[in-house]
N, C-alpha and C positions, 0 to 999 in steps of 0.2 A: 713549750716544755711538756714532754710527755708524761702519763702517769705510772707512778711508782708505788708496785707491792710488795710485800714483806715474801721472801720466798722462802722453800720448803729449809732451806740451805740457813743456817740462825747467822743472821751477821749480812746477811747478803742482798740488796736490792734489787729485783729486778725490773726491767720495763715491763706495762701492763700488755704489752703486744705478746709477750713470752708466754703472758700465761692463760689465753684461753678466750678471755672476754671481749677482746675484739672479731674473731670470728665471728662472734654470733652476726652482728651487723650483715657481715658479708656473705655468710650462709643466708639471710633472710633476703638480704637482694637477689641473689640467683635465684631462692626458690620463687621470686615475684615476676624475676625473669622467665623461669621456665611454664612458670603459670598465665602470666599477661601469651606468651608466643605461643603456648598448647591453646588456650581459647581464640588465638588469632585462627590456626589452624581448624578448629571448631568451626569459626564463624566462616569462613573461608568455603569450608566444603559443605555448610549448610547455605550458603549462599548461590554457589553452583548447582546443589542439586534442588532448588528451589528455580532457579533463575531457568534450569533446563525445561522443567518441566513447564513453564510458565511461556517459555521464548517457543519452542521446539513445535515439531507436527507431530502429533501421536502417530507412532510406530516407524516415527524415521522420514526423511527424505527421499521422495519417489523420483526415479530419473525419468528421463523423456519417456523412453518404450515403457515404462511402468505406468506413466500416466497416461500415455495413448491407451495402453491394453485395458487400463480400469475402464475407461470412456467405453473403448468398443464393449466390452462386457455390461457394460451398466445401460444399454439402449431396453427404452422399457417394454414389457411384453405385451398386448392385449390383455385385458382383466376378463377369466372366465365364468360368464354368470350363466346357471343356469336357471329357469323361470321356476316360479312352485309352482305355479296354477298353468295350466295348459288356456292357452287366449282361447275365449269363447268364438270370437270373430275370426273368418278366415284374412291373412293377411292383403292389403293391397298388392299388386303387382308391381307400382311405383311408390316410389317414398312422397311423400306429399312433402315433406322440405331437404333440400340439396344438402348433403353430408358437407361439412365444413372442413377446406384441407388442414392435414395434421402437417405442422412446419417440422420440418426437416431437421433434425440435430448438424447439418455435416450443408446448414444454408451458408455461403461464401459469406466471409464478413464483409460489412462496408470497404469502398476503394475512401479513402481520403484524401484530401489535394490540399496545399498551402495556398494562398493567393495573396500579392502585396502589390499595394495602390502606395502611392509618397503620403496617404493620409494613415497607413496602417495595414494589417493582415488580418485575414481571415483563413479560419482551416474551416472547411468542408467537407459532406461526403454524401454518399447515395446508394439508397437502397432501391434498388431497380431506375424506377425512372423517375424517382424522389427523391430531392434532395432537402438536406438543413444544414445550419451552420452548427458545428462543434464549439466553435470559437473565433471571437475575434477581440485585435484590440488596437487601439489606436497610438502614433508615434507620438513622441514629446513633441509638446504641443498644438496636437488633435486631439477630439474629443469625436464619440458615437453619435451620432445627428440623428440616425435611424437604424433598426434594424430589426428585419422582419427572418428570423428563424427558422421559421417552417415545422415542420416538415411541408414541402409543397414544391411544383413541380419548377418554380423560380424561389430563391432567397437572396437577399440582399444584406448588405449595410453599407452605410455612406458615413464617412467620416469627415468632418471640417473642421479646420484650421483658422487663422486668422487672413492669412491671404490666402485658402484654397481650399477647395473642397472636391473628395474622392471617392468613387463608389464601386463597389463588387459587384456583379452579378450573378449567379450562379444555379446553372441547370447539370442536368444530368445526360448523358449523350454515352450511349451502351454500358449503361452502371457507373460511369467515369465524370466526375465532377467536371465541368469546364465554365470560365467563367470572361465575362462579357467586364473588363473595366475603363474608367473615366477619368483622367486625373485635369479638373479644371483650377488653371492661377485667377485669382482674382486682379492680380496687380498689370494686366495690359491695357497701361494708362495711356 
């Protein structure tokens, strides 16, 4: 049963919805509404320009030729000193210790190679005529028995099993990993 006010009309009842005090409710919901979605919007575009600034690369994403050309620009120059004091001594003719070579920015990176034995895999790679393992890891139900690293001009690991045991080898042969493997069964009963 709804409620009833005396209205302006003498004699006349009207429903409370007629005359005003129900709006209020529903005025105060939208405006709860328009405030709750204006701070979603708030939150929203403070979160973007937080998250950008936070995620992003200062000044943008460089493409390939952008970061080649940085590279090539960025090769560093000789540092120019000049002496205050004039040497008393005249210099030697020879350096008494061998200038040390400056490594190359633009030296090839390592060749890598995978290599899989029935006891596991090993990745590989070499630098000149040295090699180390990057990684290795053994199959379900092998385990690492050994593994020697390197850097050196052989590295290894051997993996065993419960019937078998497998091993890598691995040298370097014109910068290029190559590898010597073994895969022995224990079960030739």
């Amino acid at each position: 049963m709804g409620l009833w006010r005396a209205s302006r009309v003498p004699g006349r009842a009207v429903p409370a919805e007629q005359t005003g005090r129900v709006r209020r409710p529903a005025v105060a919901g939208a405006g709860w509404l328009a405030a709750a979605g204006l701070a979603t919007l708030i939150g929203l575009g403070g979160i973007r320009l937080v998250g950008d600034s936070l995620t992003s690369t200062p000044g943008g994403v460089l493409s390939q030729e952008q970061v080649e050309r940085a590279l090539a620009e960025a090769t560093p120059s000789p540092p120019e000193t000049t002496p205050s004091v004039e040497p008393s001594v005249e210099p030697s003719v020879e350096p008494s210790v061998e200038p040390s070579p400056v490594p190359s920015r633009l030296e090839k990176t390592p060749v890598q190679r995978s290599f899989t034995v029935s006891g596991g895999t090993a990745v590989a790679a070499c630098q000149g005529s040295t090699a180390y393992l990057i990684s290795w890891s053994p199959t379900q139900g092998n385990r690492v028995d050994r593994a020697r690293p390197g850097p050196a001009r052989e590295v290894e690991v051997r993996f065993r099993g419960e019937d078998s045991d497998s091993e890598i080898k691995i040298s370097c042969s014109g910068g290029v990993p190559v590898a010597e493997r073994k895969d022995e069964d224990d079960d030739d009963d």
